[in-house]
C-alpha positions in Angstrom: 3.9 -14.1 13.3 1.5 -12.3 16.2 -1.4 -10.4 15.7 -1.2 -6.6 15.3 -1.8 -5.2 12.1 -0.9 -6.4 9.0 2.4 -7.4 7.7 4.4 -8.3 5.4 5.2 -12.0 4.0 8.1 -12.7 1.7 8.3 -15.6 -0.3 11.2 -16.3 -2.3 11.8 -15.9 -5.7 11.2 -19.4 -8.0 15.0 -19.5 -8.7 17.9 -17.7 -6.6 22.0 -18.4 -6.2 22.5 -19.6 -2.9 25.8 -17.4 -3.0 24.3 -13.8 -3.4 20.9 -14.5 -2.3 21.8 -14.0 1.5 22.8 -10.7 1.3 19.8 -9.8 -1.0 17.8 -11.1 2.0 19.2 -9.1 4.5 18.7 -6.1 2.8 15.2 -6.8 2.4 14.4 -7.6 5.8 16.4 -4.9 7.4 14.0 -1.9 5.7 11.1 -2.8 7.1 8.9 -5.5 9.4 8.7 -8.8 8.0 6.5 -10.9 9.7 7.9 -14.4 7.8 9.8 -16.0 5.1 9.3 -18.6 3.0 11.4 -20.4 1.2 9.7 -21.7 -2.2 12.0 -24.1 -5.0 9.2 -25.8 -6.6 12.3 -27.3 -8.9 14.9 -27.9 -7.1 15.9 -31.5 -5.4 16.6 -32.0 -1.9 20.0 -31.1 -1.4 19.4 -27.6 -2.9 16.8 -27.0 -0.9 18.5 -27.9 2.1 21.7 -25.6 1.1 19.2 -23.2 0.2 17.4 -23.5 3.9 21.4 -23.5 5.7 22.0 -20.3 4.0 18.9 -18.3 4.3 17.2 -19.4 7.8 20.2 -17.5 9.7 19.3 -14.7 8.0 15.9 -14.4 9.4 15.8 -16.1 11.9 18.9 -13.6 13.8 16.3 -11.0 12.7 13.2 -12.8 14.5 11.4 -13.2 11.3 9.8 -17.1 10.9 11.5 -18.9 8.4 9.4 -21.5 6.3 9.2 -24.2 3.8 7.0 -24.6 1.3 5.1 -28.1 0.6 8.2 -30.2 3.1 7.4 -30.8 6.3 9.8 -33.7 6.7 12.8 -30.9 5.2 11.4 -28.4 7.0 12.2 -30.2 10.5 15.0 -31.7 9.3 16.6 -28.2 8.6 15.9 -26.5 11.4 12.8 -23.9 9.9 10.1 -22.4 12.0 7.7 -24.6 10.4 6.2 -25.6 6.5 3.6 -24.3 4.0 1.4 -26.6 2.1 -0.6 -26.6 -0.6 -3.8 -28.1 -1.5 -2.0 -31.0 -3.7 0.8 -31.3 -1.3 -0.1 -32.8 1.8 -3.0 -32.9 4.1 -2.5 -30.1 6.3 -3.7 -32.9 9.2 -0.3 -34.7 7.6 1.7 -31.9 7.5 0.8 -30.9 11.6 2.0 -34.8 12.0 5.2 -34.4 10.6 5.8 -30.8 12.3 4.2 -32.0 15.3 3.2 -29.3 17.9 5.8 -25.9 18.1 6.4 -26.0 14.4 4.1 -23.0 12.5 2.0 -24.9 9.7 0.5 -22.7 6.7 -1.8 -24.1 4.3 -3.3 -22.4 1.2 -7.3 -22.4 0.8 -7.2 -20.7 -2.8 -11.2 -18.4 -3.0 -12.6 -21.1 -0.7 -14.3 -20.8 2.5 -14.4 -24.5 2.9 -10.8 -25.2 2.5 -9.6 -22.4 5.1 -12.5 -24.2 8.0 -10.9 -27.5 7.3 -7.8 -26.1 7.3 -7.9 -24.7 10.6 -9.4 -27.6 12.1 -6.8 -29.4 10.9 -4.1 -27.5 13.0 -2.8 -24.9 10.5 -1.6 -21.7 12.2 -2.4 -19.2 9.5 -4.5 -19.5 5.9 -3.5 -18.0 2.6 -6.2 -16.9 0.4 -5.7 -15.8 -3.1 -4.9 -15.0 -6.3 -6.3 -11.5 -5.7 -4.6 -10.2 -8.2 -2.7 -11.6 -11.7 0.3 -12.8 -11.0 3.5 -13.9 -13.2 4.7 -16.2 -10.3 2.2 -18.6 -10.4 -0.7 -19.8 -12.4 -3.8 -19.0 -10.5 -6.7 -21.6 -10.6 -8.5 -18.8 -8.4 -9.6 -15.5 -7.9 -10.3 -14.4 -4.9 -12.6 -11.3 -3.3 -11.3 -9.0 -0.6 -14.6 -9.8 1.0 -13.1 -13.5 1.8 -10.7 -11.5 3.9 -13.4 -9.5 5.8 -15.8 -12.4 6.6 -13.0 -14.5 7.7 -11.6 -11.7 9.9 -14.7 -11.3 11.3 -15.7 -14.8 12.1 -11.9 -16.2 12.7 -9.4 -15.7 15.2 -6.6 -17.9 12.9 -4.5 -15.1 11.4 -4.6 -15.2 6.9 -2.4 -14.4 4.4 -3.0 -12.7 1.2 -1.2 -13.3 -1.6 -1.2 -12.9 -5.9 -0.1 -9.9 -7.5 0.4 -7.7 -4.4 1.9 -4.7 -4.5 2.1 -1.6 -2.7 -0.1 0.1 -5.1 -3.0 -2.4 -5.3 -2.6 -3.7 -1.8 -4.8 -0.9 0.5 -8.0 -3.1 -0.2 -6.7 -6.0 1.4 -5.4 -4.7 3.9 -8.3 -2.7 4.8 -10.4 -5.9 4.7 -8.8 -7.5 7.3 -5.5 -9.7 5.5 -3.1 -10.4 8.7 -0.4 -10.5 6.1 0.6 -9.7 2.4 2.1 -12.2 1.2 4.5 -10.8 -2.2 7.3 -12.1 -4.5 7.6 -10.1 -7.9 6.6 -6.7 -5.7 10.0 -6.8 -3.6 12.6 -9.1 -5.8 11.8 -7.6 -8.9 11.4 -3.8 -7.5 13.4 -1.5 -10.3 15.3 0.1 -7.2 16.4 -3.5 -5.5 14.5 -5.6 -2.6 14.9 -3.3 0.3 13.5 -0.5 -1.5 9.8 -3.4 -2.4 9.9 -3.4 1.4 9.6 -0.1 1.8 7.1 0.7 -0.9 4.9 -2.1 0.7 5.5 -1.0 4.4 4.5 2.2 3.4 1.2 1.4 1.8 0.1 -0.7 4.5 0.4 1.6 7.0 -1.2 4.4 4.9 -4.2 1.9 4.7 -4.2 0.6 8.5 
């Protein structure tokens, strides 16, 4: 996940069949550049989300695309991912870099606050997500957040951030034109009419229109 532009960041969808999810993945990552992945079963118990991980971490990881947890460190070593993604109520990102220790990428969401994403940072997290910019079905947001959050931190920070709530490729120019490193989307490429690969595309497209 370098510099250079924004790009995009999937996250999985709340529930998916380990089975046919793979292939759905592939798909997705083959149209277009995909900066990460991140693997996201707020419901699901340990051994489905390790299958889950076995069966989806090949997949982007053969295609150099980061691979990621969300709230596990400990599963997130254990498994073999690139590194983890916390939350504000998960673990202290300064826990979280702990368990990962040094090589593995640590992620940590900030919400609408400038506070959050300093702390963050100084707590070793290698990228901060800002949002909800937008309403989003996937997740009840407890904040809005301003593209001007993305253009102050841009400006002032050299730690890359992530966008993310409600993207999509035709509300996304804004944020991309403030500074977001990456776009982080669900709903916008699983649940695109014409299938995942065809989100990708959509999304690629817009960003580089607004670049």
């Amino acid at each position: 996940m370098g510099a250079g532009g924004c790009r995009l960041y999937l996250i999985t969808p709340p529930a998916l069949d380990v089975a046919t999810f793979p292939d759905r993945l592939a798909a997705a990552l083959d149209a277009g550049d995909v900066a990460a992945v991140q693997l996201r079963l707020k419901e699901a118990d340990d051994d489905a989300i390790r299958r889950a991980a076995d069966a989806l971490r090949p997949v982007a990881q053969a295609r150099d695309v980061a691979f990621l947890l969300n709230d596990r460190p400990d599963l997130a070593v254990q498994t073999g991912c690139d590194g983890a993604h916390v939350g504000q109520s998960d673990m202290a990102a300064r826990a979280a870099r702990a368990v990962l220790g040094p090589d593995l990428m640590l992620g940590v969401t900030c919400h609408a606050s400038r506070d959050l994403a300093m702390s963050a940072g100084e707590d070793g997290a290698d990228y901060v997500a800002f949002g909800a910019f937008f309403p989003t079905t996937t997740k009840a947001a407890s904040s809005r957040a301003e593209p001007d959050l993305l253009a102050w931190w841009s400006d002032l920070m050299e730690l890359p951030c992530v966008a993310i709530g409600g993207i999509t490729a035709e509300n996304c120019a804004p944020l991309v034109t403030a500074g977001a490193d990456f776009l982080a989307v669900v709903a916008a490429v699983w649940d695109h009419p014409d299938g995942p690969a065809a989100g990708v595309r959509a999304l690629c497209a817009a960003i580089a229109a607004a670049s």
